[in-house]
Backbone bond lengths (Angstrom), bond angles and torsions (degrees), N, CA, C in turn:
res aa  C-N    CA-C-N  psi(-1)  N-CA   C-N-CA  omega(-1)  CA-C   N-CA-C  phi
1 X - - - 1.447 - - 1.530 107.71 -
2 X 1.606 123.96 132.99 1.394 109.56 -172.83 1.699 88.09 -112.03
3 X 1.758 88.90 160.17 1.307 118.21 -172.58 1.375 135.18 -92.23
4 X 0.884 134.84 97.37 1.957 110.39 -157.37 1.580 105.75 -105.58
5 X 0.956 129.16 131.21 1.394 122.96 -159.65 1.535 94.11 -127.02
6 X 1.567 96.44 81.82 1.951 112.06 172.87 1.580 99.85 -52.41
7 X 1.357 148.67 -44.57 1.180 130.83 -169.99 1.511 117.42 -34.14
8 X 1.434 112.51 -56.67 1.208 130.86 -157.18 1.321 97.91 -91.24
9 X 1.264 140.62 -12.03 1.076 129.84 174.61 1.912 101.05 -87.31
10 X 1.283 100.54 -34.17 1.931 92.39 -175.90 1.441 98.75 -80.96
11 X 1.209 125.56 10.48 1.771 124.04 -165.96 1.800 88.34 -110.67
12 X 1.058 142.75 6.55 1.501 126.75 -148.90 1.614 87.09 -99.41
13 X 1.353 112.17 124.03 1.648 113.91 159.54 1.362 120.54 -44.99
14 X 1.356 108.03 122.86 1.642 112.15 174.49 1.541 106.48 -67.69
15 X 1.536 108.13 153.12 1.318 110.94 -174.99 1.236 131.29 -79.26
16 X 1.295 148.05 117.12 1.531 174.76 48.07 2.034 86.03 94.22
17 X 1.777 105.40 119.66 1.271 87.14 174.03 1.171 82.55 -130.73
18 X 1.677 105.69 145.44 1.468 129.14 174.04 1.552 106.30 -78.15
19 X 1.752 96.66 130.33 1.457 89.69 154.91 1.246 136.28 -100.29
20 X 1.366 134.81 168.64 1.251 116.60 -173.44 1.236 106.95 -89.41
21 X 1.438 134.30 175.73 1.176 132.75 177.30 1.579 106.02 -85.65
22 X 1.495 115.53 149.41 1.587 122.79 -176.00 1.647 99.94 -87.85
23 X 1.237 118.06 125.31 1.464 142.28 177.95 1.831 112.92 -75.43
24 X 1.213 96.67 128.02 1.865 87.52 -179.44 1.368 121.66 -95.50
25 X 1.661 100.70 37.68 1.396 104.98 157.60 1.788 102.21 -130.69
26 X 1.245 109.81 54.94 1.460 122.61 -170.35 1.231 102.79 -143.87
27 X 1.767 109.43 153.39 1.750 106.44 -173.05 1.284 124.34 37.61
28 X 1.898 112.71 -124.91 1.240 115.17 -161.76 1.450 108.19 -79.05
29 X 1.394 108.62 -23.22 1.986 110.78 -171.53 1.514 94.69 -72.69
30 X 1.226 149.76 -28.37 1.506 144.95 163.44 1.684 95.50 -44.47
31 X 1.460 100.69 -77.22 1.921 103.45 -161.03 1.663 101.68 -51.96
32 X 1.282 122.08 -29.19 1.298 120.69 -155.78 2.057 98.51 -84.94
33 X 1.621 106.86 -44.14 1.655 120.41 -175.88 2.102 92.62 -64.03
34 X 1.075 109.48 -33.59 1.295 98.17 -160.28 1.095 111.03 -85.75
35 X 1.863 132.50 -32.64 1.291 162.07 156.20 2.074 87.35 -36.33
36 X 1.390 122.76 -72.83 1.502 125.17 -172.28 1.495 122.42 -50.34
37 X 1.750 95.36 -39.18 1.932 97.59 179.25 1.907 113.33 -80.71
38 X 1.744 85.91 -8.76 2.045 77.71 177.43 1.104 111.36 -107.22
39 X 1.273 140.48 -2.35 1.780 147.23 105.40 1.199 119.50 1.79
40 X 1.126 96.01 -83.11 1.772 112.03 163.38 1.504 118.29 -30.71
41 X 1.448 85.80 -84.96 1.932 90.40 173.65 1.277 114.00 -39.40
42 X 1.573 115.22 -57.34 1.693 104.41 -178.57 1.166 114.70 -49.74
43 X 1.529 122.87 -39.11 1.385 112.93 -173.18 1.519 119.84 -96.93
44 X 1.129 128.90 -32.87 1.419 130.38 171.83 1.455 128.84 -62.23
45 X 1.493 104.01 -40.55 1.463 114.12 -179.43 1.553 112.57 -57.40
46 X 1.725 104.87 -52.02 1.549 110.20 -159.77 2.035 103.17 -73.71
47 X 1.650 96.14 -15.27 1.249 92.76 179.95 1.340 117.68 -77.79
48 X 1.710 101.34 -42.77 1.543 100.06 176.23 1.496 112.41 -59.35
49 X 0.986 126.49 -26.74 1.630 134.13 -168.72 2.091 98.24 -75.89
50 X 0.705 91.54 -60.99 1.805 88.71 166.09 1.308 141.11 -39.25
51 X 1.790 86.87 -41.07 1.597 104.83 175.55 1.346 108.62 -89.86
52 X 0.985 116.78 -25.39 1.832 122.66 165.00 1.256 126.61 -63.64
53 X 1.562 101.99 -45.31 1.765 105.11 170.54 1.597 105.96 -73.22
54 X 1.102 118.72 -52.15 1.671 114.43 174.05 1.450 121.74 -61.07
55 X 0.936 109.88 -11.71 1.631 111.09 176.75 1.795 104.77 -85.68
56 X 1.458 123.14 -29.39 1.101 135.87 156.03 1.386 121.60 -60.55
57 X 0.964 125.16 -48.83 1.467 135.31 163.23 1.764 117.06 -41.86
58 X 1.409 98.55 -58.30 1.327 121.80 175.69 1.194 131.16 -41.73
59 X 1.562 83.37 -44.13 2.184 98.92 -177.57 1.291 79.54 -99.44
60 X 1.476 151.35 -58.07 1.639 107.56 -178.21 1.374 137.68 -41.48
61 X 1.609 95.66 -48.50 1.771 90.24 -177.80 1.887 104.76 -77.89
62 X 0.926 113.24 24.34 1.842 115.67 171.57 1.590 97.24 -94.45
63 X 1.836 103.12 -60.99 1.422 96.43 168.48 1.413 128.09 -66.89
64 X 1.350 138.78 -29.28 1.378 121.77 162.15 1.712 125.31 -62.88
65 X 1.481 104.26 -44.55 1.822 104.15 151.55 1.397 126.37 -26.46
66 X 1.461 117.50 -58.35 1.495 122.37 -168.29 1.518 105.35 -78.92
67 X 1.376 115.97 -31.93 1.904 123.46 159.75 1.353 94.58 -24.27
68 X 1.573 87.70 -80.60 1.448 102.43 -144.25 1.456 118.36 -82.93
69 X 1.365 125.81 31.00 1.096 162.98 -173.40 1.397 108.94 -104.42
70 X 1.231 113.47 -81.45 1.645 125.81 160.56 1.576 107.77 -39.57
71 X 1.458 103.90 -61.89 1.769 88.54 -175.21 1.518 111.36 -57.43
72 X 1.085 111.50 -11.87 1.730 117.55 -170.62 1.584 95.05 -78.56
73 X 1.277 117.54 -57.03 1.382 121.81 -179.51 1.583 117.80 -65.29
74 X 1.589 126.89 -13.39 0.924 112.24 166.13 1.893 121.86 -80.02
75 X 1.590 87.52 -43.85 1.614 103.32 176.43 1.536 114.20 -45.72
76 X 1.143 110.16 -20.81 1.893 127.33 -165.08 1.302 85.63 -80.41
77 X 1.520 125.04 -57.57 1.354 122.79 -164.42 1.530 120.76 -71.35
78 X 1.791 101.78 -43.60 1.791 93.10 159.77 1.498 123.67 -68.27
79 X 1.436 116.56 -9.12 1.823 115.51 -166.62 1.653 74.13 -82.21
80 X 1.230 123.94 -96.22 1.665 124.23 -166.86 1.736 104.34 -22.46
81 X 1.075 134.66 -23.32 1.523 113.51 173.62 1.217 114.81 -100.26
82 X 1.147 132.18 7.78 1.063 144.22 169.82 1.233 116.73 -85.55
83 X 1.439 113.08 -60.31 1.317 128.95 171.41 1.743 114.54 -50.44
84 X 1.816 105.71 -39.00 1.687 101.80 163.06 1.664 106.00 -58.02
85 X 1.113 119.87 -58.31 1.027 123.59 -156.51 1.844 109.22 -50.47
86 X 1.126 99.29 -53.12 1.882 108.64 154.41 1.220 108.21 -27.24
87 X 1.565 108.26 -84.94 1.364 93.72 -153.84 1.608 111.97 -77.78
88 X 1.608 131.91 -5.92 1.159 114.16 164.40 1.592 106.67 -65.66
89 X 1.434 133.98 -29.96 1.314 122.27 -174.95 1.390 124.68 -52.97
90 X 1.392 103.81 -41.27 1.287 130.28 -177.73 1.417 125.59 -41.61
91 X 1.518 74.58 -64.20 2.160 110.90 159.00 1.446 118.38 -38.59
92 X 1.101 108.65 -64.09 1.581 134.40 -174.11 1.765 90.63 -53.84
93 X 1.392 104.76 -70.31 1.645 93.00 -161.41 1.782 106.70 -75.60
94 X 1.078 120.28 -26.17 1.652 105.20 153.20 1.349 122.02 -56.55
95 X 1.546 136.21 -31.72 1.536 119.90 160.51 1.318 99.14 -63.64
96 X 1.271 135.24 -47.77 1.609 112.27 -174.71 1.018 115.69 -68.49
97 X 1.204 136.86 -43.41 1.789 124.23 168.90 1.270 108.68 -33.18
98 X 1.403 118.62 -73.75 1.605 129.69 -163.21 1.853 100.77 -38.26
99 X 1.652 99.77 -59.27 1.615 104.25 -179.91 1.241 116.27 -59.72
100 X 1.263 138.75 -51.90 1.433 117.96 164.24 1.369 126.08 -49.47
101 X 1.463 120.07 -32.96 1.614 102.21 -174.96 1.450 93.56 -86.01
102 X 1.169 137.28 -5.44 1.454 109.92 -154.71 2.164 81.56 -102.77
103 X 1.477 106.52 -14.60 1.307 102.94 171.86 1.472 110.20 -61.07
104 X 2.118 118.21 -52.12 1.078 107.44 176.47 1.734 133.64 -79.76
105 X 1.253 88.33 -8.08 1.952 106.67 166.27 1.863 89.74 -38.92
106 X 1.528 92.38 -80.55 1.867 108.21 -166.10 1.530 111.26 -57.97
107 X 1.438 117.23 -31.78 1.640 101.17 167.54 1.510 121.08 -91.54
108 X 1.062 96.81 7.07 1.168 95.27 169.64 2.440 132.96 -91.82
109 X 1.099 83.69 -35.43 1.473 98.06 143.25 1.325 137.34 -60.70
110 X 1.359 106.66 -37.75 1.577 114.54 178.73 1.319 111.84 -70.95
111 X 1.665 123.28 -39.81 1.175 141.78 -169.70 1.545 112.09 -76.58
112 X 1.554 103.74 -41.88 1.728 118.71 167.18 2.078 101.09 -47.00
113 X 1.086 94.01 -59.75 2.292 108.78 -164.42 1.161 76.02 -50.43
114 X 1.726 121.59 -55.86 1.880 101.42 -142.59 1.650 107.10 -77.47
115 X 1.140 122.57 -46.70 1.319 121.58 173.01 1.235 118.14 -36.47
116 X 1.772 111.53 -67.23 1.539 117.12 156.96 1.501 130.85 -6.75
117 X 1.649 98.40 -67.95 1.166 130.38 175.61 1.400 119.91 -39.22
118 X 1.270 109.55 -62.96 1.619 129.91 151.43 1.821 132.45 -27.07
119 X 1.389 81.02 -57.28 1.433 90.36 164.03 1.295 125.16 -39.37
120 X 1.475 93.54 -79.39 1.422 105.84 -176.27 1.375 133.76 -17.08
121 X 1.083 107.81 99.81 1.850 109.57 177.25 1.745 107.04 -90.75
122 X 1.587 104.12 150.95 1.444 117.50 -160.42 1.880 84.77 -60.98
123 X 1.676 100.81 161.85 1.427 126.46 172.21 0.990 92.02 83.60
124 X 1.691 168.42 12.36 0.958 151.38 171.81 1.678 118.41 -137.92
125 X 1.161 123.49 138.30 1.246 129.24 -159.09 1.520 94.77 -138.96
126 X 1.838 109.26 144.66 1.751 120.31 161.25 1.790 119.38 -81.58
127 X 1.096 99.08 144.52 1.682 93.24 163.73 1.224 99.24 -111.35
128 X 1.137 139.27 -27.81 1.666 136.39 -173.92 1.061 128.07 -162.15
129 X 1.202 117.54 117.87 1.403 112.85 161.99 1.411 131.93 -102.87
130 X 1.095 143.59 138.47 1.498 148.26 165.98 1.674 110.34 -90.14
131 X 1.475 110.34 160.18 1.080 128.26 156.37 1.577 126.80 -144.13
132 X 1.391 125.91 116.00 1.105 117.20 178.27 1.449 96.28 -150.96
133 X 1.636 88.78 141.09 1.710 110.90 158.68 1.639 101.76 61.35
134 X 1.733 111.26 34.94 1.623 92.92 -177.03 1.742 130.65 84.27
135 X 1.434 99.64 -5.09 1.611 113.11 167.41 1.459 106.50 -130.12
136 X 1.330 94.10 153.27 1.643 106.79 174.83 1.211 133.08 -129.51
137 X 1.171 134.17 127.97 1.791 142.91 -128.72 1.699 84.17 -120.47
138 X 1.247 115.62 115.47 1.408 117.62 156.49 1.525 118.76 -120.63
139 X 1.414 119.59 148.95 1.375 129.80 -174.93 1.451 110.85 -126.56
140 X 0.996 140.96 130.25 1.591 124.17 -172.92 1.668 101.49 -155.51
141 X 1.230 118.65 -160.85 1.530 123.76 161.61 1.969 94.70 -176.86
142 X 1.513 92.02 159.87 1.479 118.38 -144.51 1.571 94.75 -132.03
143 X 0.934 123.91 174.05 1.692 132.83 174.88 1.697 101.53 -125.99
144 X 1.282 114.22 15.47 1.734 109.94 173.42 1.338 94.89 178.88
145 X 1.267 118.24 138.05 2.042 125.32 144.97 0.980 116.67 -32.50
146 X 1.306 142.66 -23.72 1.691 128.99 -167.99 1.541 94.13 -91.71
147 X 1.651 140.41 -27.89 1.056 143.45 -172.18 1.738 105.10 -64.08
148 X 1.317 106.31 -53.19 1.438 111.31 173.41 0.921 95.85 -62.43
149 X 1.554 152.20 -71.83 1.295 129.84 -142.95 1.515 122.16 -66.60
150 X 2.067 90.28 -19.80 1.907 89.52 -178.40 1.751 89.03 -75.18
151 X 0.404 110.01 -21.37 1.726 101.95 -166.74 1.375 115.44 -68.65
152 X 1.695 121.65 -51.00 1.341 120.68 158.41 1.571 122.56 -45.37
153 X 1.513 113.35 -18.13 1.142 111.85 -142.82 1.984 90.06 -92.89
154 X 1.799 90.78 -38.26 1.488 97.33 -174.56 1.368 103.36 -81.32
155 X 1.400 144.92 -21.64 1.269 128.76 133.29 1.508 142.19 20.54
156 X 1.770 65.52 -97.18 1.674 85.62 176.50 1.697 127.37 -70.08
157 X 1.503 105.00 -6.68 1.439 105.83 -176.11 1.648 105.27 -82.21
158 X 1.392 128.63 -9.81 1.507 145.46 -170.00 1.401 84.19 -71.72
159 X 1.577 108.96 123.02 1.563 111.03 161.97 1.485 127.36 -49.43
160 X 1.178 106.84 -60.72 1.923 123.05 165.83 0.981 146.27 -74.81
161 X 1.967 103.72 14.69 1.414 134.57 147.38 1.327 106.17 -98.69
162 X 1.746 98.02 140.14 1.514 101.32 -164.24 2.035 83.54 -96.85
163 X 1.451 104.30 176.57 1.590 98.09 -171.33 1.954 107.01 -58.74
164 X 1.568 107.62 134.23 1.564 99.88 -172.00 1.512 100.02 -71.43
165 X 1.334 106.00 -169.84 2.271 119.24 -175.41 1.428 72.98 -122.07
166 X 1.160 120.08 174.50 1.357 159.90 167.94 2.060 100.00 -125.46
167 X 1.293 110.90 93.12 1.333 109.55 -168.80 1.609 104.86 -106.03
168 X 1.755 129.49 8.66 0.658 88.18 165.20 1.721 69.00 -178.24
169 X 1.769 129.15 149.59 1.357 149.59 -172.30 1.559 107.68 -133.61
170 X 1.042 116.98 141.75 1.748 111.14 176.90 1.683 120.94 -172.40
171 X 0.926 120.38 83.86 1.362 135.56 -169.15 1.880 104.90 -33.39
172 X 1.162 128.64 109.90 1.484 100.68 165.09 1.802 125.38 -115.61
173 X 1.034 102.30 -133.76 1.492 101.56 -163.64 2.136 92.90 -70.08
174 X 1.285 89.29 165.83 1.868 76.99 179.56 0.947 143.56 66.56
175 X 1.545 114.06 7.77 1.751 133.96 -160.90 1.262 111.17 58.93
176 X 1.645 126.45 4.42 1.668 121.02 -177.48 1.424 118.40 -71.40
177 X 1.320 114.68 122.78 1.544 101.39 178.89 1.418 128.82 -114.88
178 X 1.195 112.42 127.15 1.679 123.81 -165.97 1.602 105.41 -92.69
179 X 1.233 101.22 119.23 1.698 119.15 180.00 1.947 103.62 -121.71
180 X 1.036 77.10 164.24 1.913 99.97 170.63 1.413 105.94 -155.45
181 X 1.262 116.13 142.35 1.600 160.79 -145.99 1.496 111.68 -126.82
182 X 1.086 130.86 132.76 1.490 121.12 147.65 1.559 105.82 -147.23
183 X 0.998 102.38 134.88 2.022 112.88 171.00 1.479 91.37 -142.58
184 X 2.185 83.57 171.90 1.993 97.14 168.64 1.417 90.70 -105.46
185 X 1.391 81.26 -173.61 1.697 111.00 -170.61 1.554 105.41 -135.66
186 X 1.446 121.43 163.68 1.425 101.30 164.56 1.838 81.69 179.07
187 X 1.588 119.29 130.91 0.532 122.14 165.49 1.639 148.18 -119.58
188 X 1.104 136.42 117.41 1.353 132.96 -130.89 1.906 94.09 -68.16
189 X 1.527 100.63 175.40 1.507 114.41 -156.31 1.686 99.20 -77.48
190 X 1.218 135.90 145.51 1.295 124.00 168.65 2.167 116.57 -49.91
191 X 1.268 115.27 -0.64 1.588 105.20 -165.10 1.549 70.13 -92.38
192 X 1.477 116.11 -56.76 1.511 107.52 -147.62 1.697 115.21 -69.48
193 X 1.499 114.71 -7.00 1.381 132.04 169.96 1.803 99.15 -68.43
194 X 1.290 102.92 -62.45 1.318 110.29 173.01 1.466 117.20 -24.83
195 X 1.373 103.69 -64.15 1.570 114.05 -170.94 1.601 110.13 -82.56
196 X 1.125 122.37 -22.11 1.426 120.86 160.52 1.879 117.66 -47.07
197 X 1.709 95.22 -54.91 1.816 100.80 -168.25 1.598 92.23 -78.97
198 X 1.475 134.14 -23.98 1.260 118.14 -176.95 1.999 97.04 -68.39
199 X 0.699 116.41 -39.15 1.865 124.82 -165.35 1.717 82.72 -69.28
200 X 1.036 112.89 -78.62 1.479 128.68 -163.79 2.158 89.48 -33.74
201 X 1.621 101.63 -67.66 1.549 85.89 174.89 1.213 141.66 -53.62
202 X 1.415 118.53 -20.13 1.507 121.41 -171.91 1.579 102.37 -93.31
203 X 1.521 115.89 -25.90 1.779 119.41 163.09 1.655 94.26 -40.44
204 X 1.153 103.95 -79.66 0.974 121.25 -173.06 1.545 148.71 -36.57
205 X 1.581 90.97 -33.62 1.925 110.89 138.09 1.092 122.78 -67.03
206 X 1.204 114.12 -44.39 1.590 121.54 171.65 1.385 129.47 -42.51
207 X 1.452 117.36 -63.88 1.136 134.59 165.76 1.793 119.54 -54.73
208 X 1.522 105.90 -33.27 1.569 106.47 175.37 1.212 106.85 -50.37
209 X 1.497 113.92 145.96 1.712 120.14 170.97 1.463 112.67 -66.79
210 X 0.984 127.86 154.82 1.481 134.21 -171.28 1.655 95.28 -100.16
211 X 1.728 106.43 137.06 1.201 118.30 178.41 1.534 138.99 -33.94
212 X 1.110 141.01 127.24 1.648 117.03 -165.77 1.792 100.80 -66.73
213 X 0.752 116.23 150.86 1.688 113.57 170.46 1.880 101.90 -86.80
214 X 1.602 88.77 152.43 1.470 95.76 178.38 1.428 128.12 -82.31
215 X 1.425 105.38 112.06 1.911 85.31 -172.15 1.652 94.14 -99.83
């Protein structure tokens, strides 16, 4: 006779179900992983893209810098020769100043004696002359008044004597008479002398009679 022993059959532990483990590309870890990588993208991409275009930027304006660097260093080198070139110019026409006046310093004295020189009417002789500042101090003596007076007279006919003074008359021992003089002087520039004797010559063609023709 077999036995069935229902106790142990309504006593049997129900079975134990395993769960599986939850995957983090499942449910919310999907919305949540996918929500993090477009974060990302929003933020990484536009950054890397910034730093890429500016990093381009960067090494251009490095290379336009170093251009214009060089052109800077060349311009430096023509401005400094230029600037010699200045101040030797400068130089140059200050030795020529100095040499022309010191040319008309010396012709200009010579031209004072000879005019002087000219003057001079017989019976009368200089003891001194001065020059300063453009006037000229004469001292002389004469054997009569009419000698001085020709003398002022030829003076004053000198273009670049301004009219002389008679500064001083004095009868001395012997009927000799001691006078002093002072006038200016001033003499025009050598161009405008130039252009005077060129004028003066072409008057001077001008006025010549014209050839007889040959008959």
């Amino acid at each position: 006779m077999i036995k069935i022993n229902l106790l142990s059959e309504g006593k049997r532990p129900a079975a134990v179900r395993r769960t599986r483990p939850t995957s983090f590309l499942e449910g919310e870890n999907v919305a949540l992983w996918a929500l993090l990588a477009a974060f990302l993208l929003l933020g990484v991409l536009p950054a890397a893209a910034w730093w890429w275009v500016t990093g381009d930027q960067v090494e251009e304006n490095d290379v336009r810098i170093a251009e214009a660097q060089r052109e800077v260093d060349e311009l430096a080198a023509i401005i400094e020769e230029v600037e010699r070139y200045k101040v030797q110019h400068a130089e140059l026409e200050h030795k020529i100043e100095v040499i022309e006046q010191l040319r008309a310093n010396q012709k200009g004295p010579v031209r004072v004696m000879d005019q002087i020189s000219r003057a001079l009417p017989e019976l009368l002789w200089l003891d001194r002359m001065e020059m300063r500042g453009g006037v000229i101090n004469i001292t002389g003596r004469a054997f009569n008044s009419n000698a001085v007076a020709s003398f002022l007279d030829n003076l004053d006919r000198v273009p670049e004597f301004q009219e002389p003074t008679l500064r001083d008359l004095q009868e001395g021992r012997e009927g000799v008479y001691g006078f002093g003089i002072s006038f200016g002087f001033a003499f025009a520039p050598p161009e405008v002398e130039a252009a005077d004797a060129e004028a003066l010559a072409e008057d001077g063609a001008a006025d010549a009679p014209a050839p007889a023709a040959e008959g």
